[in-house]
N, C-alpha and C positions, 0 to 999 in steps of 0.2 A: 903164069906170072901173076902172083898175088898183087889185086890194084890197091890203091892209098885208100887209107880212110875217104878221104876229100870227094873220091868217086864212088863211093858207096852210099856217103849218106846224105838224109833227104835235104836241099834246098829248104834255108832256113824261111818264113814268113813272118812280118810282123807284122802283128793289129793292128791297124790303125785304134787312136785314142776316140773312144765313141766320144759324142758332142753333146752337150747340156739342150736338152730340148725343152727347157724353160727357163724365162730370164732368173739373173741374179737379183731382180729387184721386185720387190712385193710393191705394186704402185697400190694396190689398194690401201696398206698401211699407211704409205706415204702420202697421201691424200688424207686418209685420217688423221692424223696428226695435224697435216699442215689445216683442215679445217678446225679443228680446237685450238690451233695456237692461231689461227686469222683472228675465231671468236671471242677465245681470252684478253686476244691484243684489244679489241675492240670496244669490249666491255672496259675492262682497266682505263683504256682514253679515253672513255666517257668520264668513268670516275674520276679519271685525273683532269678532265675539263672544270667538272664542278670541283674540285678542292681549286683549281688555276682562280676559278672564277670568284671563289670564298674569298680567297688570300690580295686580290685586288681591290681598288677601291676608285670612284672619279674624284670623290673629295681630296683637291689637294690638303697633302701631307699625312696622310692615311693610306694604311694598303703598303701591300709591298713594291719595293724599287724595281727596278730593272732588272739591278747583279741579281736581290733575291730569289723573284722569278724567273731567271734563265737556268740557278744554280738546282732552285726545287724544279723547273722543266727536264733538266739533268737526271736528278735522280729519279725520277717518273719516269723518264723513258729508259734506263738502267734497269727497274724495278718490273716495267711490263718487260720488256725480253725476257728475263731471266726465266719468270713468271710462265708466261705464256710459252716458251721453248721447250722450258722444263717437261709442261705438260705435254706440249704437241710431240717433243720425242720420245716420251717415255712411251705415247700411245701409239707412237710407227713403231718402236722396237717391241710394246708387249704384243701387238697386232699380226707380227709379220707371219709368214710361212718358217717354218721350223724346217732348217736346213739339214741333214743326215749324211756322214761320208765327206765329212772338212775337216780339217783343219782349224783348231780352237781360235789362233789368228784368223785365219778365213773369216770364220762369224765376227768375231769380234770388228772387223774392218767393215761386214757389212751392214750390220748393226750400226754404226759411227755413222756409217752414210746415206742410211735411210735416215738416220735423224737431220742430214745434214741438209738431204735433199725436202724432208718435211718442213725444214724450215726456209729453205727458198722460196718451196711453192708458195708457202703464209705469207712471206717478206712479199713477194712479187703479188697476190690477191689482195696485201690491204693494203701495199703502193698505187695499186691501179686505182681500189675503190676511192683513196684519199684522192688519186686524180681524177678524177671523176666530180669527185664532189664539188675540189678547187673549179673546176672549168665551168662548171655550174653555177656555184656563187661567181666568179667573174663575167659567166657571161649574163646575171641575172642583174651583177651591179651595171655591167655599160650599159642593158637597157634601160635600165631605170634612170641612168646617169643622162642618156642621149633622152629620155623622157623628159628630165627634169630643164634641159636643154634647151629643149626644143620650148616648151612651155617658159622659160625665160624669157626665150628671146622672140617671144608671140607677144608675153606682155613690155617687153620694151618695144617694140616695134607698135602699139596700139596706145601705152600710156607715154612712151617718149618722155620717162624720166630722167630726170636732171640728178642721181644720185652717181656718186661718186664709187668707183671699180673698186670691189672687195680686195683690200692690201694692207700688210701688218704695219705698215708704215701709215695708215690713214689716217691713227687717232694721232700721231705725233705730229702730222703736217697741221689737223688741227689745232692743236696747242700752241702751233708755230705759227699761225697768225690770225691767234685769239687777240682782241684787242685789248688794251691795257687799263686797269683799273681807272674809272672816272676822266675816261678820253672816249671822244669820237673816230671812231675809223672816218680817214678821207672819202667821201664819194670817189669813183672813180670809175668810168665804164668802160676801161679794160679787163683784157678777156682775164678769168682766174685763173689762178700761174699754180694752180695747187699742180697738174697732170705733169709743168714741166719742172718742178719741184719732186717730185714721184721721183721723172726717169734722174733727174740729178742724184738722189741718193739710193735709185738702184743700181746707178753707172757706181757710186760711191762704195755701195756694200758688194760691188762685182770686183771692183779693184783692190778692196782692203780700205781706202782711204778716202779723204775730201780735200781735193786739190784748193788751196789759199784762196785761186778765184772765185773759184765755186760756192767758197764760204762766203767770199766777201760778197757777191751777187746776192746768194741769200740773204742777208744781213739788211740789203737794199730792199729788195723784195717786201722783206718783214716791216720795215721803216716805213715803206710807203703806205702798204696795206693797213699795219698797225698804229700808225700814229706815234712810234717808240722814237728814243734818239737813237744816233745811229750804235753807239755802244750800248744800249741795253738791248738792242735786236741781235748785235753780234752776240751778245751773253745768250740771249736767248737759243741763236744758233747751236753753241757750242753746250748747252744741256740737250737741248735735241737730238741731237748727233751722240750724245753718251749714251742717251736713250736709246736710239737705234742699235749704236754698238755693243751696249748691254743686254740687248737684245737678241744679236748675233752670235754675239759669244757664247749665250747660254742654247740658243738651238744648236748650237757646234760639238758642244758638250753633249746635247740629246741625243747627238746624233751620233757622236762618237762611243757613249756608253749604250746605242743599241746595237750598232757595229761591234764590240766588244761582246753583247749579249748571245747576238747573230751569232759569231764563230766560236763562241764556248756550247751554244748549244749545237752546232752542226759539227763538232770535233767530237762532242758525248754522247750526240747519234749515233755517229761511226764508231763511237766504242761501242755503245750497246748491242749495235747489229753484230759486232764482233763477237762479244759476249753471249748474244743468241745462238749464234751458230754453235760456239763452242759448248754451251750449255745444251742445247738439242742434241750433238751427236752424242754426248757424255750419257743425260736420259736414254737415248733408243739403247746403246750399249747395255747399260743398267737394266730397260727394261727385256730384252732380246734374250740375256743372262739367265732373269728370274723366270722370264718364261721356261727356256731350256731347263732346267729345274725344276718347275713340276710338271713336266711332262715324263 
């Protein structure tokens, strides 16, 4: 009896797929790159400190605003990614190990990602060093700050001056019971109402307003102290209080257009680092290419 094919012949075997016995990733490239584009980064922020620093001025009305410089912080930090990416990918992809036996995709994908991962490493080495630095200057200003402190309050506790507590409201209380042209201020040896004067119009600039009584108190206040009638004290009040509120409105504003400053530049960060990345993997690609090419 002649048997079936099936019993004749040999039991088929399959290879297993031998395994890559070295990684897909060249960390040496990857490290080189990310150290040119940490130092690219680096150097560029200096330079762009001294232009930050050109373009500013203390003398009011000179020097750029706020918008200006948040907008030129913008493209400065736009300008070093690109910059610094550009290079650090190009030199993980001209750097790497030369793959044999891929797949043109295959390289091409790992080329993208050694740029991509080149610029992590960079992003993450001049995060740290920047923090680093911050923690340093903060912890270099508390002690200086608890020095300066401490040394205050040695000489108030040994000269026990009589000066009145640093407040943007000080020069207007003094105004407010400067006495009046060719008049004696009343003797009088009650205690100075300037401190409860203070907390009156910081209860006042906490709530928005100045309750009627509170005007009208001051208004007494002023009369007694100053020798005024009691209508030109209220006049006097109520420039006071413009003054403060002129005051507030325009810190509101300061503070409002550095708030505005703050979030255009930390939304242009995040574009830049965007931008980094994509520009990095674009370079290692690029350079990955031209390697393979003259080899």
């Amino acid at each position: 009896m002649v048997g079936t094919y099936s019993e004749y012949s040999e039991p088929r075997v399959v290879a297993p797929v031998a395994a890559a016995t070295t990684s897909a990733v060249s960390w040496g490239a990857v490290f080189a790159g990310a150290a040119v584009a940490a130092a690219v980064t680096l150097a560029l922020m200096v330079l762009g400190a001294g232009f930050g620093l050109s373009i500013v001025s203390p003398w009011p009305g000179s020097g750029a605003g706020v918008t200006t410089f948040a907008i030129t912080t913008a493209i400065g930090l736009i300008v070093i990614q690109w910059v610094s990416s550009a290079l650090g990918g190009y030199i993980a992809g001209r750097l790497r190990t030369r793959w044999t036996g891929l797949h043109t995709d295959e390289v091409a994908f790992r080329d993208t990602a050694h740029g991509f991962l080149a610029w992590c490493v960079a992003t993450l080495f001049v995060a740290l060093l920047l923090g680093v630095v911050a923690y340093g200057t903060a912890s270099t200003g508390v002690q200086a700050t608890a020095t300066v402190a401490s040394g205050a309050a040695r000489g108030a506790t040994e000269a026990a001056p009589a000066a009145m507590p640093a407040d943007p409201t000080g020069y207007a209380i003094d105004l407010l019971f400067r006495p009046a042209p060719n008049t004696q201020a009343p003797a009088s040896g009650t205690a100075d109402p300037r401190q409860e004067v203070t907390r009156i119009l910081a209860h006042a600039a906490a709530t928005g307003s100045l309750p009627a009584a509170d005007k009208s108190y001051l208004a007494q206040l002023v009369a007694q102290r100053t020798g005024l009638s009691q209508a030109d004290a209220e006049k006097r009040v109520d420039e006071m209080t413009a003054q403060v509120d002129a005051a507030a409105a325009k810190a509101r504003e300061a503070a409002d257009a550095a708030r505005k400053a703050g979030l255009t530049t930390a939304f242009t960060a995040f574009l830049s680092l965007l931008i980094g990345a994509f520009i990095a993997a674009v370079s290692a690609s690029l350079g990955g290419h031209l390697r393979d090419d003259r080899i």
